[in-house]
N, C-alpha and C positions, 0 to 999 in steps of 0.2 A: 505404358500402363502397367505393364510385370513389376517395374522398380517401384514405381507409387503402391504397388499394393505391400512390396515388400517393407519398405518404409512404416507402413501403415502400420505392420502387421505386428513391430514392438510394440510400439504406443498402445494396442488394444491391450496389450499382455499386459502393459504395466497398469495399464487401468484397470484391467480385470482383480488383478495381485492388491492394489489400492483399493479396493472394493470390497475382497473377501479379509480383510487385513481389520482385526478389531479397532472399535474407535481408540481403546487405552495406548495401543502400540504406537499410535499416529503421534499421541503426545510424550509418552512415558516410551522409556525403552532401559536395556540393561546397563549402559554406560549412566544413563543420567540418575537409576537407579544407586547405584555405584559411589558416582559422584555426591550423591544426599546425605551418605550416610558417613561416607570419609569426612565429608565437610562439618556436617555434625560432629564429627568425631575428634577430628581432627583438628577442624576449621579451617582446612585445604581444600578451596571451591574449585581450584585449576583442573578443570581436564587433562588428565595425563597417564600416563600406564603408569600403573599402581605398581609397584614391586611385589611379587609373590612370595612366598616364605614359606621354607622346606620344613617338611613332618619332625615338628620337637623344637622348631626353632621360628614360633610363633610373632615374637619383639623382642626387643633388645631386655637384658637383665634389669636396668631399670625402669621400665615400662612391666617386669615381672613382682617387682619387689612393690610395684605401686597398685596393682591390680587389687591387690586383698583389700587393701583402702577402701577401695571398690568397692565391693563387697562387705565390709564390714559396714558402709556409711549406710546400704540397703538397708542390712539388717536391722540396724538402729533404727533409722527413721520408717519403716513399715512398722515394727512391736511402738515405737510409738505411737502411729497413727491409729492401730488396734487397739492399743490401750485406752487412745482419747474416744475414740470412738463407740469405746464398749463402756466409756464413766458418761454417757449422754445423758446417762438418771442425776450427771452433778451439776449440769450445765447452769441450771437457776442459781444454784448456791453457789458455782464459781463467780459466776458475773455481781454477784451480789459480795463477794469475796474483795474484788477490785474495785467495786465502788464505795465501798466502807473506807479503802486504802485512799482511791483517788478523789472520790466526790462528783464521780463521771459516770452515768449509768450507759452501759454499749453490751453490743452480744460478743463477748472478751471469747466467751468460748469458741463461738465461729469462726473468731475472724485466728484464733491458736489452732483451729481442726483445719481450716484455710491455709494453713502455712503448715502446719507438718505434712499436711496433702501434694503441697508442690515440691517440699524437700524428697518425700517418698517416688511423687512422680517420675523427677528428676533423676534420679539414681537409680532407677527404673529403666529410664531410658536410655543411660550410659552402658548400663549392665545387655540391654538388648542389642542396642548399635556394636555395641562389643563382640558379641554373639554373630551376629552378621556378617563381620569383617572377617572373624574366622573362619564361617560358612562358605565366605568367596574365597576366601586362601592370601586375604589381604593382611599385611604386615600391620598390626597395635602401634600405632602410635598415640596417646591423649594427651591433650592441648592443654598447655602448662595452667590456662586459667580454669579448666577442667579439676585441674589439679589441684588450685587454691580452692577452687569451690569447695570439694570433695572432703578435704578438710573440714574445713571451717562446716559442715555439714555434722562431721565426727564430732565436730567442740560441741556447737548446740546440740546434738543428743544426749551427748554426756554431760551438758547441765542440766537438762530436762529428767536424766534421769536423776542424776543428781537430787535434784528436788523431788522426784516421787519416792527413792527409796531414806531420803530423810525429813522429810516434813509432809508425806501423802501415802503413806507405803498402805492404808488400805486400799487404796484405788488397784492392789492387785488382787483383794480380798475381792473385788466387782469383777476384773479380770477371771478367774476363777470359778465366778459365776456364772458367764456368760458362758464359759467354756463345758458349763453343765447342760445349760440348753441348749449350744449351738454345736457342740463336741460332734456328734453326729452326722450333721449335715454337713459339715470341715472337714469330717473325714472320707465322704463317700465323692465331694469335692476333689479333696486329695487324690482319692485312687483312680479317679474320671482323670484327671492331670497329667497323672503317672502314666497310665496307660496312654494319652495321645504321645505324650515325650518319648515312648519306648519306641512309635517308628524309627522317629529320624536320629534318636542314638543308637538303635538296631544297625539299623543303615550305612552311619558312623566309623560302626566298628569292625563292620564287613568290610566297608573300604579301606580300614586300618588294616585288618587283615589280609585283605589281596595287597596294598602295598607292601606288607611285610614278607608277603610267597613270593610274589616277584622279585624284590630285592634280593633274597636267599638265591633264588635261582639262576640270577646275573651273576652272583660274585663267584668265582672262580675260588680255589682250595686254598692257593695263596692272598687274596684278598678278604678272606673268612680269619685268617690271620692277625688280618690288620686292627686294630685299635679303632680309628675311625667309624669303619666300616661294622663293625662290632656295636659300637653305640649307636649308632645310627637303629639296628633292628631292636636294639635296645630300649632306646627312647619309643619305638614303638609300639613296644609290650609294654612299657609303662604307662604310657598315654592311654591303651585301651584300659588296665587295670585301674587307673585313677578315675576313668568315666564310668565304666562300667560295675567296679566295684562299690562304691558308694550310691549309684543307684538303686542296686538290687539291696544292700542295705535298708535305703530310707521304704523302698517298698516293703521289704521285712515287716520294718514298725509300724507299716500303717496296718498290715494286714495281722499284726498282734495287738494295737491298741486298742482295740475292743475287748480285751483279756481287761485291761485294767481299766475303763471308764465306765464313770456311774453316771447316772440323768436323773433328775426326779421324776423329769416330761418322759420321759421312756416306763409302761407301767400298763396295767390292766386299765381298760376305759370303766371296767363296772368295781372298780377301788378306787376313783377319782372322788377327793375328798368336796362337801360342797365348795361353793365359791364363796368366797374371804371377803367378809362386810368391808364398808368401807369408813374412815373418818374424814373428814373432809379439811385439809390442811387447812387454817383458817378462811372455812371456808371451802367457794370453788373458784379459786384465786383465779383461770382465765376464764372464767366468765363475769365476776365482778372484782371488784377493789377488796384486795383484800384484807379481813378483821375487820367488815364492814357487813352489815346488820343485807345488804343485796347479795354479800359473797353467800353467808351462810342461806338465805331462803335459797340461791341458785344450786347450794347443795342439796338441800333437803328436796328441791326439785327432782336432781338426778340421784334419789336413792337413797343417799349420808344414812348410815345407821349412827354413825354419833359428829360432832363437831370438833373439832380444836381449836386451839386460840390460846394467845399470848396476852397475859395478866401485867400490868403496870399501875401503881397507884397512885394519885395524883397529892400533889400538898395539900389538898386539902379534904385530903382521905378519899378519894374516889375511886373508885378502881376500876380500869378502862382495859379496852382491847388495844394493843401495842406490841409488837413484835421488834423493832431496833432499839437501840440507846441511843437515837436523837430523834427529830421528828424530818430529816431533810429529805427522805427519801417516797413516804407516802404520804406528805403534807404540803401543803403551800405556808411553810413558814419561813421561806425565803425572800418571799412573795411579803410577807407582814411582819414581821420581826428577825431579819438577816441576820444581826447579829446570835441571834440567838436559837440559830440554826443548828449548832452543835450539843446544845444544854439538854440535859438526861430530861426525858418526858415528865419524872417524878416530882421536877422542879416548877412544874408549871399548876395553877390552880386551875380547877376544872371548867370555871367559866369562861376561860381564854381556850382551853383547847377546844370545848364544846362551838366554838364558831371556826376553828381551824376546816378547811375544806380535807376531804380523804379519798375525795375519788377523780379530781382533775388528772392527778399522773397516769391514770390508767385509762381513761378515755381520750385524753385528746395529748396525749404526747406524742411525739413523731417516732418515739422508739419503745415500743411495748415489753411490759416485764418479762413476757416468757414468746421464744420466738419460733413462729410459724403458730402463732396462735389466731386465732380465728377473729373476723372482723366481726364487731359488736354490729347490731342491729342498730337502725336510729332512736327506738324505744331505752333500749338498756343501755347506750351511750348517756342519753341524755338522764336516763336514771344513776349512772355512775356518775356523772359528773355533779350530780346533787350532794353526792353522800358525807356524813361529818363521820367524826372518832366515836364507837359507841362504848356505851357503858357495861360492865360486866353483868349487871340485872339484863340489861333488853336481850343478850343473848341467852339468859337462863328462862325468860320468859316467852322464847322462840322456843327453846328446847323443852319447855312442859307443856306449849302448845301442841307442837308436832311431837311430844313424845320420845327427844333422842339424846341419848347418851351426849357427856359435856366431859372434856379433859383439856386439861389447859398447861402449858407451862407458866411456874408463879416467879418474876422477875423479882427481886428487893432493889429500894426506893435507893437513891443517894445516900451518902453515908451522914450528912447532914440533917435528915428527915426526920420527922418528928415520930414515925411509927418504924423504924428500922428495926427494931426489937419485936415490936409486933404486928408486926403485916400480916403473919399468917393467922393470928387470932383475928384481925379484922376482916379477912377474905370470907372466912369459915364463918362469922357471923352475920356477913353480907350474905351470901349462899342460903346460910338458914333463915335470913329472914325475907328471903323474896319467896317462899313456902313452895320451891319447888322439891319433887320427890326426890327423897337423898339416895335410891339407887339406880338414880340419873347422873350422879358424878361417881369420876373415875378420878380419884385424889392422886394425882402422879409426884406432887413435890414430898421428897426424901424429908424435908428437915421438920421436927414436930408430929414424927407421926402419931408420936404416942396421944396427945392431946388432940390430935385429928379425931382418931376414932376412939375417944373420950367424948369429945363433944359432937361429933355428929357419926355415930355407927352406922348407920346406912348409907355411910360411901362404900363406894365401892374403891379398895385398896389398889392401886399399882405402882411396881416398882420398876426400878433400870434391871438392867441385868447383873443379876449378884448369883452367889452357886445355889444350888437347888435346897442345898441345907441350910442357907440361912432364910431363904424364903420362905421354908415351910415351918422354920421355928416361929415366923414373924405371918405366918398361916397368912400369904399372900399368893394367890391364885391367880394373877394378873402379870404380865410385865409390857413393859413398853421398851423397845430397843431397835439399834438403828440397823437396816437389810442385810449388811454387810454379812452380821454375823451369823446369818443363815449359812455360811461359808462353813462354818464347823459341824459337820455331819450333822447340817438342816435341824440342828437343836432337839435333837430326839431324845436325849435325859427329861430337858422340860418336857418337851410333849409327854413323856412318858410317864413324868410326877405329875399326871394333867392342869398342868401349870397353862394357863390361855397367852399366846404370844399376837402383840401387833405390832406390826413391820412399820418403820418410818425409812425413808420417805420415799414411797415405790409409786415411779411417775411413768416407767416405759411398759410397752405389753408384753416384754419375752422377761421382764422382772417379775410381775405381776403373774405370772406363770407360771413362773417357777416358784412364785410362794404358793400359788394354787394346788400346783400339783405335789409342795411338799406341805399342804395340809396345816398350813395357816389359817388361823381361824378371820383375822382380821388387817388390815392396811390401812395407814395413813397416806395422801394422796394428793396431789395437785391437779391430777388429772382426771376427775373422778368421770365427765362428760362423755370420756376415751373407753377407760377400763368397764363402768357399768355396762357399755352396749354389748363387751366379750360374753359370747355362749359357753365357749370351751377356751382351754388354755391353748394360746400360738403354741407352733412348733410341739405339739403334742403328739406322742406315738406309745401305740401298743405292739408288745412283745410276748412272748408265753416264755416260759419258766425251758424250754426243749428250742435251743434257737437251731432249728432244723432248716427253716427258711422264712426270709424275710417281708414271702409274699402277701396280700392281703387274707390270704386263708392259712391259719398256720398249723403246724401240725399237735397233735394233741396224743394221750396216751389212751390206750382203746378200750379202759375200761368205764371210760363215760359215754361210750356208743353203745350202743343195748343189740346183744347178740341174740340171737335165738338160743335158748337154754340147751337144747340137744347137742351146741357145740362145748359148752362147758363140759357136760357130762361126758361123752362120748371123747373126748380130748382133751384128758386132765394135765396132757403134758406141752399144752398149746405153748412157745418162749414166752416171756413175758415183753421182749420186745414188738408190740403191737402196736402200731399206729394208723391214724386216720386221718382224711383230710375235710376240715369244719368249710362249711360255707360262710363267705363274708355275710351272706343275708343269716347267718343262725341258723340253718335249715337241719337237714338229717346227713349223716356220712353220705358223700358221694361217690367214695372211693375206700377200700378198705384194702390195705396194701400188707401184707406178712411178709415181715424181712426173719427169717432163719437162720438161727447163729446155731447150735447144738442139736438140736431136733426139730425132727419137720413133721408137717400135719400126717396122721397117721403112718408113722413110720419112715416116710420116704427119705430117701437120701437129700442130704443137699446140693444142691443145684444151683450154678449162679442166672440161670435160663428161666423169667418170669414174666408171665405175660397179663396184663391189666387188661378190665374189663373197657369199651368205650367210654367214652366220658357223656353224664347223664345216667348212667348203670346205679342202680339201690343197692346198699349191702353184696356185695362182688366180691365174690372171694376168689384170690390170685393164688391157683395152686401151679409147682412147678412142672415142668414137663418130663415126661420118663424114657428112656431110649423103648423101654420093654412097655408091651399093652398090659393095662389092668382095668379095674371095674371103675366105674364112675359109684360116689359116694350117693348112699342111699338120702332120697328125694328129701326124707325127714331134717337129714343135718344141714343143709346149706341150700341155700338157692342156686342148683345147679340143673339143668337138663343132662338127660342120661343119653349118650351114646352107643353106637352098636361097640360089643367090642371086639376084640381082635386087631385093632388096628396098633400099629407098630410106634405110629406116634401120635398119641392121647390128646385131647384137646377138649376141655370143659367147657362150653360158652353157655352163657350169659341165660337167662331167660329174658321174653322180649320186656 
């Protein structure tokens, strides 16, 4: 019976030990851990003792010379995943970009944000598995097809940039941008970052440091001598100095960048200028077809202060809504005359396009124009799929019904056309003779102006963007120009010559914000459904003029808080450094804090020993403490209760 119990008596233990033992251990342990990340790395899945690798002597020289590759491939494909990521205001016009090219309409953009996304991923994760191998003290070795990759990674970013800094280089004018609303939040990001990395480099380099005392203290006087031995503690001072030194660096410039960044979203909430009307791209392109007579009511529904739309004329002088140079994209003319799929709209007579259909591509295609747009109802599906090409009247006749401003861009006809010379004399006399009010158009076409407002002055003039001295010899008060160029110190010459600016084509909310908040009167829009509902501008923050602190109550200068006059009088020599702290609800000082730099309240010496009232305390006055007793300040100057005195160490409290 003794020896069965002693038998027994393992078994429970190991049960017990299995028991208290995490479920994750049971599966996962440090070898297999180990093994995951070699093999990733490596692509050496064999269990085997890894080789460990002495301080300075991480991988072989060519696994040294290949790592920057590394790191260089990150760099690249992250600033471009940032960059496509921050042109998301281009995505329409790109896709629309490669279907002109291919004759294939797809979301080109997604599936480009899709693949720089896995390039970044990817070298992401080399960069970290890298990381880890160090951590265990595991020797770099990366897998030659690692290697090809990693490359060929380096070629595609460098053609991509390629192509932005020579056929797209505004797309950093957007960059830029974003970096005016988002600068902020990136940077408090950043220092949240910095500060968790600084444990386990802290940690690091403590452990580099005791390996380096210890080593000092093994070697003998003659082995201090030696050369080897010598580099050895060498490479260990350098290692700490390479890690540690460019950390403390990049934290330097985060914690100075705020010397040199502007926001326009950063600002007083009672100097936010109103909100920025809207035009309504032809139309409210995802809720109907768009330059279709359901786009523009679905505008006028959500708000539109005026309309846009694209002008084409037809052979046989008509002048229609039309935005491409063929009809293949928002027509079924593929569907009814293929071949003549590619012929400029101008070439067709109006009774053939007037049965062209103009709303099937947008209701019932399987790949919608703009993507993550919202699914139509069964009402206004079947309404979009009714809709034909309208003519340039029914939309002037919508806009003197409801009232709203009309701006179009004016195409010219083929060069074959019978009004090539003068299309703009026949637009301007279509316009005047549907009798709608003439400071309901915004004349934005450049050519003819002069015979514009000859024969119809009651346009209202707009131009592109030219200098402010030719605008205002040509006494044009308007302009129409593309977001980007908000990028040049937010166009505050114009604003300044109260020249009226409208943003085209501001479709995201943190864009749309940032023309809010830099006092844009007006936007053109795709997205108007989105933008209308905004109360306030995203990513919006108030600051004061004294960045003392960034809490929700900030600090203010204390001659907007109303003192009792007897401390004016009685205290002409009060510092002028006075501050107080506002309540987020607006309320009255809750706190009245006197910081003393040259002179103190009646006389006293300076002190750096100051004691604040509770919090809830009115008007409190923080005077310092004295080694020696004196009187308490008489009842009239300050809301203070008076003490016995004699006492050695003064103390003023509060009234209740």
């Amino acid at each position: 019976m003794p020896m069965k119990a002693n038998k027994t008596e393992p078994q429970s233990q190991t049960r017990k030990q299995k028991k208290d033992t995490p479920w994750i251990l049971h599966i996962f342990n440090h070898i297999c851990f180990v093994t995951t990340i070699i093999g990733c790395y490596s692509c050496h899945w064999k269990i085997k003792q890894e080789k460990k690798f002495k301080h300075g002597q991480c991988c072989s020289l060519r696994e040294r010379l290949f790592y920057p590759c590394l790191v260089i491939s990150f760099c690249m494909s992250v600033l471009l995943v940032f960059v496509w990521v921050e042109s998301s205001n281009e995505y329409n016009g790109f896709d629309w970009v490669i279907f002109i090219g291919t004759g294939l309409w797809f979301f080109w953009s997604i599936v480009l944000l899709s693949f720089l996304g896995i390039l970044a991923a990817y070298t992401s994760l080399l960069l970290v598995l890298g990381f880890l191998l160090l951590w265990e003290g595991i020797e770099l070795y990366l897998h030659w097809c690692h290697k090809i990759l990693i490359l060929l990674v380096i070629v595609i970013c460098s053609f991509f940039f390629w192509i932005l800094f020579t056929y797209w280089k505004d797309r950093w004018l957007t960059v830029g941008l974003s970096l005016q609303v988002f600068a902020p939040y990136i940077h408090l990001s950043s220092i949240a970052m910095m500060v968790i990395l600084s444990w386990p480099l802290a940690f690091y380099l403590i452990h580099l440091e005791g390996e380096a005392r210890i080593r000092r203290y093994q070697m003998t006087c003659n082995e201090r001598k030696r050369n080897k031995r010598c580099n050895v503690l060498t490479k260990l001072r350098a290692l700490q100095v390479a890690i540690g030194l460019p950390f403390f660096l990049i934290l330097l410039c985060l914690y100075l960048l705020p010397l040199g960044n502007f926001s326009a979203c950063v600002q007083e909430k009672n100097k936010l200028a109103p909100k920025p009307y809207f035009f309504g791209h032809r139309g409210a392109p995802m809720l109907g077809p768009e330059n279709t007579i359901m786009s523009f009511e679905k505008a006028v529904e959500h708000g539109a202060y005026g309309l846009e739309s694209d002008v084409h004329i037809s052979y046989d002088h008509v002048p229609f809504l039309m935005h491409d140079s063929d009809l293949r994209r928002t027509t079924n003319i593929k569907e009814v005359l293929p071949n003549a799929s590619l012929t400029h709209p101008s070439l067709f007579d109006w009774d053939f396009l007037s049965t062209l259909n103009a709303g099937k591509w947008f209701s019932h295609a399987p790949i919608k124009p703009f993507f993550g747009m919202k699914p139509l109802s069964e009402a206004d599906r079947e309404r979009a799929g009714n809709q034909k090409i309208p003519k340039l009247t029914e939309l002037l006749e919508l806009a003197q019904k409801e009232k709203k401003f009309v701006i179009f861009d004016l195409y010219g006809p083929a060069p074959n056309h019978s009004l090539r010379a003068l299309y703009v004399h026949h637009v301007v006399s279509t316009i005047l003779d549907s009798q709608i009010e003439q400071r309901l158009i915004f004349w934005l076409p450049g050519f003819e102006r002069e015979y514009v407002k000859k024969k119809a002055p009651g346009f209202q003039q707009v131009s592109r963007l030219h200098s402010v001295e030719r605008l205002t010899k040509e006494n044009i008060t308007r302009i129409n120009v593309d977001y980007k160029n908000l990028f040049y110190n937010g166009m505050r010459e114009y604003r300044a010559a109260n020249i009226s600016i409208n943003l085209y084509l501001v479709n995201e909310p943190w864009l749309f914000s940032l023309a809010w908040c830099s006092r844009i009167p007006s936007v053109t829009t795709d997205n108007i459904q989105v933008l209308n509902e905004m109360t306030q501008p995203s990513y919006f923050m108030t600051f004061r003029k004294q960045p003392l602190t960034w809490k929700k109550g900030h600090w203010k200068p204390l001659d907007s808080c109303h003192l009792p006059a007897s401390l004016d009088q009685k205290n002409p020599q009060l510092p002028k450094l006075l501050l107080y702290h506002s309540s987020p609800r607006g309320g009255s000082c809750h706190t009245i804090r006197i910081l003393l730099r040259e002179t103190c309240y009646q006389g006293l010496p300076r002190t750096s020993d100051h004691q604040c009232s509770p919090r809830g305390m009115s008007n409190h006055l923080c005077l310092p403490r004295r080694k020696s007793s004196h009187q308490c300040p008489p009842r009239g100057t300050s809301n203070h209760q008076r003490h016995s005195r004699g006492r050695s160490n003064h103390q003023c409290t509060p009234r209740g």
